[in-house]
VEXKOLBA-153284 format. One record per residue: residue in three letters; x, y, z of N, C-alpha, C, O, CB in turn. Coordinates in steps of 0.2 Angstrom, whole numbers. Each point is the difference from the previous one (the first is absolute). Glycine has a CB too. Layout:
residues N
> Ala  X  Y  Z  X  Y  Z  X  Y  Z  X  Y  Z  X  Y  Z .
...
END
This chain:
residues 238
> Unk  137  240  141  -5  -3  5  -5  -4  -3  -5  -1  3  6  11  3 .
> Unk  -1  -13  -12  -5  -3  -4  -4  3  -1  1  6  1  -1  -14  3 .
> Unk  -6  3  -7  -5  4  -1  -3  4  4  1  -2  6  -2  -5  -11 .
> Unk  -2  13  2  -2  6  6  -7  -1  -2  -3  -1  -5  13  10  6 .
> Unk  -14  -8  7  -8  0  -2  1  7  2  5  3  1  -12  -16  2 .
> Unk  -1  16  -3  -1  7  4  -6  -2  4  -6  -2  -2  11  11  -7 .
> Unk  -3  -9  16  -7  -2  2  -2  8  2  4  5  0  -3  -19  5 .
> Unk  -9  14  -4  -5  5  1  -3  2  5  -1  -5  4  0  4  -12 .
> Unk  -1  6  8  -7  -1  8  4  1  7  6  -3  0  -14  -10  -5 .
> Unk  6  17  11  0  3  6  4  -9  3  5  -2  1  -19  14  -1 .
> Unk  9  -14  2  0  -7  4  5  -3  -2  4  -1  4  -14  -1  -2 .
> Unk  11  -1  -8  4  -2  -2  8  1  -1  5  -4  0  -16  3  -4 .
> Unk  10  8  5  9  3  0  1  -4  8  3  -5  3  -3  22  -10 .
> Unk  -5  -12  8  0  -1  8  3  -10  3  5  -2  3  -17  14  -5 .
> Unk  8  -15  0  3  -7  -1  3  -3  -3  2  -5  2  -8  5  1 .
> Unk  9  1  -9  6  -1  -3  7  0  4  5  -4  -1  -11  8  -7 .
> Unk  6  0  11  5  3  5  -1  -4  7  4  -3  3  -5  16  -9 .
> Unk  -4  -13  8  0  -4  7  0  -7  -1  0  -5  4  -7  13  1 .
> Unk  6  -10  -12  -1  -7  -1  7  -3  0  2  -6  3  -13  6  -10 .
> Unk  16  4  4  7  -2  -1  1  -6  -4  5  -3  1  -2  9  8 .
> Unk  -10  -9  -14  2  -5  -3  7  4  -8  5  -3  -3  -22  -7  8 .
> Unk  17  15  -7  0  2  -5  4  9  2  -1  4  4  -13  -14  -9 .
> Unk  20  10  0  2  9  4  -4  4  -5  -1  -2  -6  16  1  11 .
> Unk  -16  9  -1  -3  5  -4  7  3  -2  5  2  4  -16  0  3 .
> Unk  10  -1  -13  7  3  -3  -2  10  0  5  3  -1  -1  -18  -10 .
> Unk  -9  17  12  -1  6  0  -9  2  -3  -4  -2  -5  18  2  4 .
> Unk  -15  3  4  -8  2  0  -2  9  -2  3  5  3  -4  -15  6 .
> Unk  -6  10  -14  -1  5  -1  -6  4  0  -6  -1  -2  14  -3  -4 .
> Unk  -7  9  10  -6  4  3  -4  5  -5  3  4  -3  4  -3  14 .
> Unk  -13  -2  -11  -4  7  -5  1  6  4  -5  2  3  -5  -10  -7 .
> Unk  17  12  3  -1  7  5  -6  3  3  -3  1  5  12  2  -11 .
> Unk  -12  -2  -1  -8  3  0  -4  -3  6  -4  4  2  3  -4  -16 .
> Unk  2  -5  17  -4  -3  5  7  -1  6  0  -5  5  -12  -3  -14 .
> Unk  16  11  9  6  -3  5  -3  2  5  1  -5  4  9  6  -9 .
> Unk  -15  4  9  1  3  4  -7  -5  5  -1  0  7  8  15  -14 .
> Unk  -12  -20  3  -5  -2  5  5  -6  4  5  -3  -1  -17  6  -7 .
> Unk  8  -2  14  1  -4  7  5  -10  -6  5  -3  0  -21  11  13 .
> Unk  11  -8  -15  3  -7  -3  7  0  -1  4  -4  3  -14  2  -8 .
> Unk  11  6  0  4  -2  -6  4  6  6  5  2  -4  -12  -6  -11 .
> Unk  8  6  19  7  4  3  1  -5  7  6  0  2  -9  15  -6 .
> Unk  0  -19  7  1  -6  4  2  -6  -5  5  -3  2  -13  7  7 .
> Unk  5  -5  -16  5  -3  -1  9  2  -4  5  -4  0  -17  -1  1 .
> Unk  10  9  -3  8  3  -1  5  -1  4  5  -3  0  -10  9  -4 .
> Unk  1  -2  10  6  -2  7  1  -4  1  6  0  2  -6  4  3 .
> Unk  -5  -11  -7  3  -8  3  4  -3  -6  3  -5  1  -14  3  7 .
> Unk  10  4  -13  3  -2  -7  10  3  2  4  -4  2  -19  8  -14 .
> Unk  14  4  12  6  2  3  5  -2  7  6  0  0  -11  7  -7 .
> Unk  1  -8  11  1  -5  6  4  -6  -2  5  -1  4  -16  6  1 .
> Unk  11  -9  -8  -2  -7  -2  7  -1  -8  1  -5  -3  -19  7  7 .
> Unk  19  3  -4  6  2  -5  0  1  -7  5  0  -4  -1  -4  11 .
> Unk  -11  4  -9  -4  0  -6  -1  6  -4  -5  2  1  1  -10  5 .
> Unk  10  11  -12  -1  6  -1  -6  1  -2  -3  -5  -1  14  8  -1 .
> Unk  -15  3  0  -5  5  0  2  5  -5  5  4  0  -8  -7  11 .
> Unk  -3  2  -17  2  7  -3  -7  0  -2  -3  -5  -1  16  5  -4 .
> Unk  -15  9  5  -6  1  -2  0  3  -9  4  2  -3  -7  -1  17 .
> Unk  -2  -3  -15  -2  0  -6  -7  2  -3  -4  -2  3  12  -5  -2 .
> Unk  -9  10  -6  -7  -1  -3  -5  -4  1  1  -4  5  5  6  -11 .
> Unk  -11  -2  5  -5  -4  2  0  -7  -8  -2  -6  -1  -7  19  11 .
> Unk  11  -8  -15  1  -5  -7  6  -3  0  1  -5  -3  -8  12  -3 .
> Unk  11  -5  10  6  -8  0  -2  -4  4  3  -5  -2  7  9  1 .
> Unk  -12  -4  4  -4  -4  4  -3  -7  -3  0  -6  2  -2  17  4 .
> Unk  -3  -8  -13  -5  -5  -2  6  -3  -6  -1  -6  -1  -12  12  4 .
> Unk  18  -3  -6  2  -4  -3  6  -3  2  3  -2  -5  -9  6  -3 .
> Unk  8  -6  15  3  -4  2  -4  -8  2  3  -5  -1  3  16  5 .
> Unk  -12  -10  -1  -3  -3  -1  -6  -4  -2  -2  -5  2  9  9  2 .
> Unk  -9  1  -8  -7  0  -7  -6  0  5  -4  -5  -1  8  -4  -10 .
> Unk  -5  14  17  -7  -3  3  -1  9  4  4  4  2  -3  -22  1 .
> Unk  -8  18  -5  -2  5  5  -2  0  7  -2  5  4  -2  -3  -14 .
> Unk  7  -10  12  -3  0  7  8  0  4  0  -5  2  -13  -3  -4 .
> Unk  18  11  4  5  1  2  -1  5  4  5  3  3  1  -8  -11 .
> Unk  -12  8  10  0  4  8  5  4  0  2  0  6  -7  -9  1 .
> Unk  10  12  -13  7  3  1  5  -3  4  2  3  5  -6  5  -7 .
> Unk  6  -13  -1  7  -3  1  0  -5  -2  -5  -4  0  8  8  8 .
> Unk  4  -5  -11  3  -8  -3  4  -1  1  5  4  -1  -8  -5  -6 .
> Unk  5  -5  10  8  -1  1  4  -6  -4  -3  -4  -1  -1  8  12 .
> Unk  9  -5  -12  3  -4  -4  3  -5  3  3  2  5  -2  6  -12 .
> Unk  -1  -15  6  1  -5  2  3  -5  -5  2  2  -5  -11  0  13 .
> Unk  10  -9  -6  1  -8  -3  -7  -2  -1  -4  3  4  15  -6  2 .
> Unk  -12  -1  -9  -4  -3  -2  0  -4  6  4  -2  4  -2  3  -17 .
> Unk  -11  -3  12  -1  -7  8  6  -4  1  3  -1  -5  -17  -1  4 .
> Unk  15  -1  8  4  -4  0  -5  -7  2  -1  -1  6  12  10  -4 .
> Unk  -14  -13  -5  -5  -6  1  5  -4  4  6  1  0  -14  -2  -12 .
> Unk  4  -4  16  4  -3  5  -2  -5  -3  -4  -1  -4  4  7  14 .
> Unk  6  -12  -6  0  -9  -6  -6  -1  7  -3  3  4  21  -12  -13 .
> Unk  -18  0  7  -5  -4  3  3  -1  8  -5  -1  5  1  -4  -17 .
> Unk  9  4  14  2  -3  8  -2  9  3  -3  2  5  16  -15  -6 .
> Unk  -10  16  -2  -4  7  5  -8  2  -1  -4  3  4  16  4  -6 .
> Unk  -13  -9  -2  -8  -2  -1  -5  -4  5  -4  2  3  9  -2  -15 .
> Unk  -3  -6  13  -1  -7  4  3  1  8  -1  -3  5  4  -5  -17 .
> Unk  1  14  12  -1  0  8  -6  4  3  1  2  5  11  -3  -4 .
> Unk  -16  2  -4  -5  5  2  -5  -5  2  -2  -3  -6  5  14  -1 .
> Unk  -6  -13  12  -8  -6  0  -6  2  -3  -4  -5  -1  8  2  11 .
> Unk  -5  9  -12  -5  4  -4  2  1  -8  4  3  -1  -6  3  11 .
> Unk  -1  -9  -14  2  1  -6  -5  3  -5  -6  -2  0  12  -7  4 .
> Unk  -3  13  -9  -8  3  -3  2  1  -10  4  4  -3  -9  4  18 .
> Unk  1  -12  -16  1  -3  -10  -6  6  -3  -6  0  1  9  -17  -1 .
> Unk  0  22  -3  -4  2  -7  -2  -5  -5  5  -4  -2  0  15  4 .
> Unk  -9  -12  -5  -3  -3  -5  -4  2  -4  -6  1  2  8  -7  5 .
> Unk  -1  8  -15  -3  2  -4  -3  7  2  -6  1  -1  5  -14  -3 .
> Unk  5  19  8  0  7  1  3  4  -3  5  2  3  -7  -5  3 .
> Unk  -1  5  -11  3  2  -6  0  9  0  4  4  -3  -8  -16  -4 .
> Unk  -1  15  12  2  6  0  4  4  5  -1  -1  6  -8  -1  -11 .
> Unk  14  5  3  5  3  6  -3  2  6  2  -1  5  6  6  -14 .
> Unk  -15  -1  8  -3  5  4  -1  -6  6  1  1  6  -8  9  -16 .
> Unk  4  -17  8  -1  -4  4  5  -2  4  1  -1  6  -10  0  -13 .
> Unk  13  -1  2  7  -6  4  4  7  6  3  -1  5  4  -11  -21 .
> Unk  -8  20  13  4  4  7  -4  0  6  2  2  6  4  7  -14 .
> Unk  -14  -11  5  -4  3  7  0  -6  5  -2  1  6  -7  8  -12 .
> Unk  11  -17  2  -1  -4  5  7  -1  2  0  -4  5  -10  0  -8 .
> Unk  15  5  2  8  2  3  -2  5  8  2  0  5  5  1  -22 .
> Unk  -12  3  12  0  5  8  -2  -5  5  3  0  5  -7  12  -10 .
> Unk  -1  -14  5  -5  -4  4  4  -5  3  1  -1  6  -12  3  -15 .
> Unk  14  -6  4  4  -4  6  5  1  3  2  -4  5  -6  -3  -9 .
> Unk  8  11  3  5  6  4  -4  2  8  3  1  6  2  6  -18 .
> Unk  -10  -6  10  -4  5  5  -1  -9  7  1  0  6  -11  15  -18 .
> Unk  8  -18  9  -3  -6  3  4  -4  2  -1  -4  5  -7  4  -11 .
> Unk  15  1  2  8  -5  4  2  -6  -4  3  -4  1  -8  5  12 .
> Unk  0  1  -20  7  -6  -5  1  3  -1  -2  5  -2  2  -13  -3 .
> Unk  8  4  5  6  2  -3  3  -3  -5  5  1  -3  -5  2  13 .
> Unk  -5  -8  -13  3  -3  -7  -5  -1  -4  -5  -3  1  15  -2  3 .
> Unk  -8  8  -10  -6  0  -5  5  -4  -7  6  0  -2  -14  13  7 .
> Unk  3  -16  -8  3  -2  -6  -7  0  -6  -6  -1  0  17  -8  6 .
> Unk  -4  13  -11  -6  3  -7  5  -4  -5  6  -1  0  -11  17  3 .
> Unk  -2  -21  -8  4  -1  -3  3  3  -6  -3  5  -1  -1  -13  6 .
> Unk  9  5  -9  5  3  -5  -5  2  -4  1  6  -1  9  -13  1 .
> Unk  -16  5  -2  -4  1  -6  -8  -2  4  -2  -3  4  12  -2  -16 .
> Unk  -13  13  6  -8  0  2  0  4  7  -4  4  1  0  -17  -8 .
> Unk  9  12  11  -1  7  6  7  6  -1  6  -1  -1  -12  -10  11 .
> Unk  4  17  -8  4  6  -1  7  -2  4  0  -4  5  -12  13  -6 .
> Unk  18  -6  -1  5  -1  6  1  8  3  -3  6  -2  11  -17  -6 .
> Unk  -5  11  11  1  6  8  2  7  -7  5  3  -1  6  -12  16 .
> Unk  -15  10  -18  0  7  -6  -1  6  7  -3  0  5  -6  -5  -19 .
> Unk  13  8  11  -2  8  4  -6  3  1  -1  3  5  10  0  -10 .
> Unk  -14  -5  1  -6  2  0  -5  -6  8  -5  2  4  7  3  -22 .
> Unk  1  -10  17  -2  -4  4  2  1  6  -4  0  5  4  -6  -13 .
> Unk  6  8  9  4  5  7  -4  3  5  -2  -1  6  9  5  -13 .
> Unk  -10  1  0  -2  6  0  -8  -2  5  -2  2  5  9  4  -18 .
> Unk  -11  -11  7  -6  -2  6  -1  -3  6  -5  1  4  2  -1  -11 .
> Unk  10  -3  8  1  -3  5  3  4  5  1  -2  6  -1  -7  -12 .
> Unk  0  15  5  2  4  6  8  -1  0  3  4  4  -15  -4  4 .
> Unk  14  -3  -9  7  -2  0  1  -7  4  5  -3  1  -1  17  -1 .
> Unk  -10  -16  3  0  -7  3  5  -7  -1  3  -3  4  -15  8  -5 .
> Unk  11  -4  -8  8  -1  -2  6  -2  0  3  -5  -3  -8  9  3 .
> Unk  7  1  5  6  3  1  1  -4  7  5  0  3  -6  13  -9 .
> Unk  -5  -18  7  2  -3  8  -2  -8  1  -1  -5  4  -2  18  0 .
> Unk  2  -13  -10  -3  -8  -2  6  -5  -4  4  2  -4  -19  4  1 .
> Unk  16  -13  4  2  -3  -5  -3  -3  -3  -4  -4  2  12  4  3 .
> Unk  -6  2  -13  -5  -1  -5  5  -6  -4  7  1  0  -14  13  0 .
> Unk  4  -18  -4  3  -4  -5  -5  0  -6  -6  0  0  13  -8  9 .
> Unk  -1  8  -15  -2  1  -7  2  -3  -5  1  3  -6  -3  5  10 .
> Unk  2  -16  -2  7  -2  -5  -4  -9  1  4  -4  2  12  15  0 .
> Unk  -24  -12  -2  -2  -5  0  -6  1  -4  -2  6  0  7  -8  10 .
> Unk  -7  -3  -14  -8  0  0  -3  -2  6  3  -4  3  -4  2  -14 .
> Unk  -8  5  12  -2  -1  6  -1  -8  -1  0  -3  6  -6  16  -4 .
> Unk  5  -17  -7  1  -10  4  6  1  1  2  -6  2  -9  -2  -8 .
> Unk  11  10  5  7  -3  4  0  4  7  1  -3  5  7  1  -16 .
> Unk  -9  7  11  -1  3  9  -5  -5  3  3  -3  4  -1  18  -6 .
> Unk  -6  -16  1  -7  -2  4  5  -9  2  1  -3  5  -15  12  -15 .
> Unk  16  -11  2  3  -9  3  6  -1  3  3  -5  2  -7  1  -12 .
> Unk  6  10  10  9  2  5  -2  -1  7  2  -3  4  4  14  -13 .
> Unk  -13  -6  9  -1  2  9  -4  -6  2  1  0  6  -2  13  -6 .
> Unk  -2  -18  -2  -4  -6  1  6  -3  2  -1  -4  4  -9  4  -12 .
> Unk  18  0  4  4  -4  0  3  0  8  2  -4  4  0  5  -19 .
> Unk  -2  6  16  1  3  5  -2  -1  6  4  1  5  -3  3  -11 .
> Unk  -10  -6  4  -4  0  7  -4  4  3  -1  0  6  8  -3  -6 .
> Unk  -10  5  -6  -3  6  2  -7  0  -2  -1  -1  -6  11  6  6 .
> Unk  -17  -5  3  -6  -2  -3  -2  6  -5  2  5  1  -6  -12  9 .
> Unk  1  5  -14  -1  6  -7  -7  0  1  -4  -4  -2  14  1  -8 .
> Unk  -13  10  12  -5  4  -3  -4  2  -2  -2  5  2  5  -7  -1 .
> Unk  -6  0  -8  -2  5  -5  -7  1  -1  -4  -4  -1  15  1  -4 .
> Unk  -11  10  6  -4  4  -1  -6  0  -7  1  3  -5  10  3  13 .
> Unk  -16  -9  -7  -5  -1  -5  -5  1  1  -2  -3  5  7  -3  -10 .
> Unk  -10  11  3  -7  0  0  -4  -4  3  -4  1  4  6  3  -12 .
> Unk  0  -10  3  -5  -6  -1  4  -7  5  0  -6  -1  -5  11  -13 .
> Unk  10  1  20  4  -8  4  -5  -3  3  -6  2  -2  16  2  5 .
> Unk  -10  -10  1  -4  -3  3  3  0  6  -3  -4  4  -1  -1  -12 .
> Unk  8  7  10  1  4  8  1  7  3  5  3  -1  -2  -11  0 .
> Unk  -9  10  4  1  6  4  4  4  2  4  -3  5  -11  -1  -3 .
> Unk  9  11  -4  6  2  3  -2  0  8  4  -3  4  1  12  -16 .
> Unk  -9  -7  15  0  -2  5  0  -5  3  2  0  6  -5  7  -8 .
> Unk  2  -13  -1  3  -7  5  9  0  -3  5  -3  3  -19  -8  -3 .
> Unk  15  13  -5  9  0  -2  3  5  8  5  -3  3  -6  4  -20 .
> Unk  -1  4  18  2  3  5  0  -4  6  5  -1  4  -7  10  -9 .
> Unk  -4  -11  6  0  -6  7  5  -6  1  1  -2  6  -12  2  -9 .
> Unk  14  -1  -1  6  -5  -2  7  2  1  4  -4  1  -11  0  -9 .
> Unk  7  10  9  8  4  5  4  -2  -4  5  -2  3  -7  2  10 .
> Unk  2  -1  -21  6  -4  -2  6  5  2  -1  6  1  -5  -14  -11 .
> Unk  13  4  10  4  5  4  6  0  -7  3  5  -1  -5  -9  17 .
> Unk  1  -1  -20  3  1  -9  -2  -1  -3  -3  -5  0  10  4  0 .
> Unk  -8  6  -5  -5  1  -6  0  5  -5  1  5  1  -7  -8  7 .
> Unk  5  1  -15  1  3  -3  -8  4  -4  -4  -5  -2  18  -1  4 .
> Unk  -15  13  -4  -7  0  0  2  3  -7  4  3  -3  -10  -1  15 .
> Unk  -1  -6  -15  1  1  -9  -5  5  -3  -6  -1  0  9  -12  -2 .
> Unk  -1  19  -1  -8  5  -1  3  1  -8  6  1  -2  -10  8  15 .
> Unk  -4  -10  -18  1  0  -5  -3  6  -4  -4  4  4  5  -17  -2 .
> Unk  -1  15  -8  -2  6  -2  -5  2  -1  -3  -1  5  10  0  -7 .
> Unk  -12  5  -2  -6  0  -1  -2  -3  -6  -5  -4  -1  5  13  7 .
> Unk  3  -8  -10  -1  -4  -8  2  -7  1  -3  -4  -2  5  14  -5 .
> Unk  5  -9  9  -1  -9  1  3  0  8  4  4  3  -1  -11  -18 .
> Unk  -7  1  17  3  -3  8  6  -2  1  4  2  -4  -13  -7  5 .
> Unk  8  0  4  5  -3  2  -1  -5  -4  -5  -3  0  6  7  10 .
> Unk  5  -7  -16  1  -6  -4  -4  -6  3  -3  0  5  14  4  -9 .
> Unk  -10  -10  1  -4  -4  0  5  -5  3  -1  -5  4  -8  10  -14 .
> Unk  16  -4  8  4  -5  3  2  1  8  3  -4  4  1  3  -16 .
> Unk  -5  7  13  -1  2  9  -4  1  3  1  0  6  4  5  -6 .
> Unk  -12  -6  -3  -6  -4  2  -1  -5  1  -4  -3  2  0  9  -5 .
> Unk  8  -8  1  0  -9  -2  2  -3  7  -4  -2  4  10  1  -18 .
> Unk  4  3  13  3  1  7  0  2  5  4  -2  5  -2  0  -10 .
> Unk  -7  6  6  -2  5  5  -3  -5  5  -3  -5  -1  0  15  -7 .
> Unk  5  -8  16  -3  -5  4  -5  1  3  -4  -5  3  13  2  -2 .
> Unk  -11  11  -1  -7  1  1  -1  7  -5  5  4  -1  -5  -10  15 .
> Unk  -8  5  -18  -1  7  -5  -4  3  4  -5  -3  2  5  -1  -14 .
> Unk  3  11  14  -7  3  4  -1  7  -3  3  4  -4  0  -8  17 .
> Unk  -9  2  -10  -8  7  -3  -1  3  9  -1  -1  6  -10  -9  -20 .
> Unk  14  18  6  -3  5  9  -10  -1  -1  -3  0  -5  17  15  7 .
> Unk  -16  -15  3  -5  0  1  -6  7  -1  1  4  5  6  -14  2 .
> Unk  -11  12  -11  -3  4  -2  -9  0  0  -4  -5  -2  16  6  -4 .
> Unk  -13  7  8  -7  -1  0  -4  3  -4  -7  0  0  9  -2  10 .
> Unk  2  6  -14  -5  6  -5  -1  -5  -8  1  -5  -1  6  19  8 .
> Unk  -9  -9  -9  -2  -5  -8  6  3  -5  -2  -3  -6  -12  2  8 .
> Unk  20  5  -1  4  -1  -5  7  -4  3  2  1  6  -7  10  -11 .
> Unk  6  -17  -1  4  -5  2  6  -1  -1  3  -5  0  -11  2  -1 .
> Unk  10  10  1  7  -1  -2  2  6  4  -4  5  2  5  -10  -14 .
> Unk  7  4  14  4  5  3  7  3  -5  3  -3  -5  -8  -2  19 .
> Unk  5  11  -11  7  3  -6  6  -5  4  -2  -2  5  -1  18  -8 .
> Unk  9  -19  1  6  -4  1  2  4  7  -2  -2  5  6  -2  -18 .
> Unk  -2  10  12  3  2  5  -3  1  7  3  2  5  3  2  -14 .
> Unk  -13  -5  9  -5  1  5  1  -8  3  1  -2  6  -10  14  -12 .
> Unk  8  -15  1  -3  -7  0  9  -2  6  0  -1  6  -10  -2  -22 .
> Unk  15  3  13  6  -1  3  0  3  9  1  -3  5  5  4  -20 .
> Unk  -9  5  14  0  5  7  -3  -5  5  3  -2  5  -6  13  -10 .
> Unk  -4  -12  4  -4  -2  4  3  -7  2  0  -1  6  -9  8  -11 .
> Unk  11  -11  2  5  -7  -1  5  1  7  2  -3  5  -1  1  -21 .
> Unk  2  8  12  9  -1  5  -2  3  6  1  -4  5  8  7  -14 .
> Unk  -13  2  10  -3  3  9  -2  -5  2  1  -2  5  -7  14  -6 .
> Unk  3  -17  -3  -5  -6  3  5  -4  3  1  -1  6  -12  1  -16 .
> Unk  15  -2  6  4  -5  4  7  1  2  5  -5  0  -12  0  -6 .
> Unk  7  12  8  6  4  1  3  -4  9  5  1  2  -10  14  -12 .
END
């Protein structure tokens, strides 16, 4: 079966399985906790679903997949399958990570635009995390339902989708256009660029960027965390 990941976490089993990008080769329950409402609805749906089930320790657990946050259970999989660029490009919504380097961030905004209706994200090869189990895991398994590409740097996604047709963007502090007049504009293809905390969005997707928008703020701290900053963006122009 290839490489074997172990993904972790309640949600995540749970969507791994309903996503059907990826098969569950078998999953493992912390007995010690079999019996709460969660973890026995998910079992049934794991066994439903044809997915054996074996309970175990609460310590095989962690060294299947090195983390205390697995809520009892892991299930064994393939490694992501990343989607190329034409399954990418049918989506009219487009959404570039850029210089987001912590996993915690690239899973919570995976969740966020799952929840909001993109369906294609592109992380580039380098300087952003790829689909890690731990990333899964924050994303709720959101994941499991998105097509993701990972075999670009972000200037080549950003000059592919321009090539495409698509207006780019990007998300900066210091843009000179209001996310609120960007939403006014209904653009109908578009790709939105959110850059990280330590570093932005590059300088060559600002360059190219056809509009830099600044969400609009009224308190006196001038910065937002990435994944909040991304939230507010994608609801905004969802």
């Amino acid at each position: 079966m290839g490489k074997t990941e172990y993904i972790y976490g309640v949600n995540p089993a749970f969507e791994l399985v309903r996503g059907a990008k990826r098969h569950a080769y078998g999953a493992w329950i912390n007995k010690s906790a079999a019996a709460s409402p969660r973890l026995k609805k998910l079992t049934a749906f794991l066994e439903k679903n044809g997915v054996s089930v074996e309970m175990v320790e609460k310590g095989r657990l962690f060294d299947m997949c090195r983390s205390h946050d697995h809520q009892g259970v892991v299930v064994a999989t393939d490694g992501y399958p990343y989607a190329d660029m034409d399954e990418i490009l049918g989506h009219k919504r487009l959404l570039l990570l850029d210089n987001i380097e912590d996993p915690h961030n690239v899973g919570a905004v995976l969740r966020t635009a799952e929840v909001f209706g993109y369906g294609a994200v592109c992380l580039p090869a380098r300087g952003v995390p790829g689909v890690y189990p731990s990333v899964v895991k924050v994303s709720a398994g959101a994941s499991e339902h998105l097509a993701i590409a990972h075999h670009r740097s972000a200037n080549q996604f950003a000059r592919q989708a321009v090539e495409a047709g698509y207006v780019i963007l990007a998300l900066d502090g210091k843009g000179d256009t209001a996310l609120s007049v960007a939403v006014e504009m209904k653009l109908e293809k578009f790709m939105l660029v959110v850059g990280g905390e330590d570093k932005a969005v590059g300088q060559f997707i600002l360059n190219m960027a056809d509009y830099v928008v600044r969400i609009e703020q009224s308190g006196r701290i001038d910065s937002l965390n990435a994944s909040v900053s991304a939230a507010i963006a994608l609801h905004s122009l969802r």
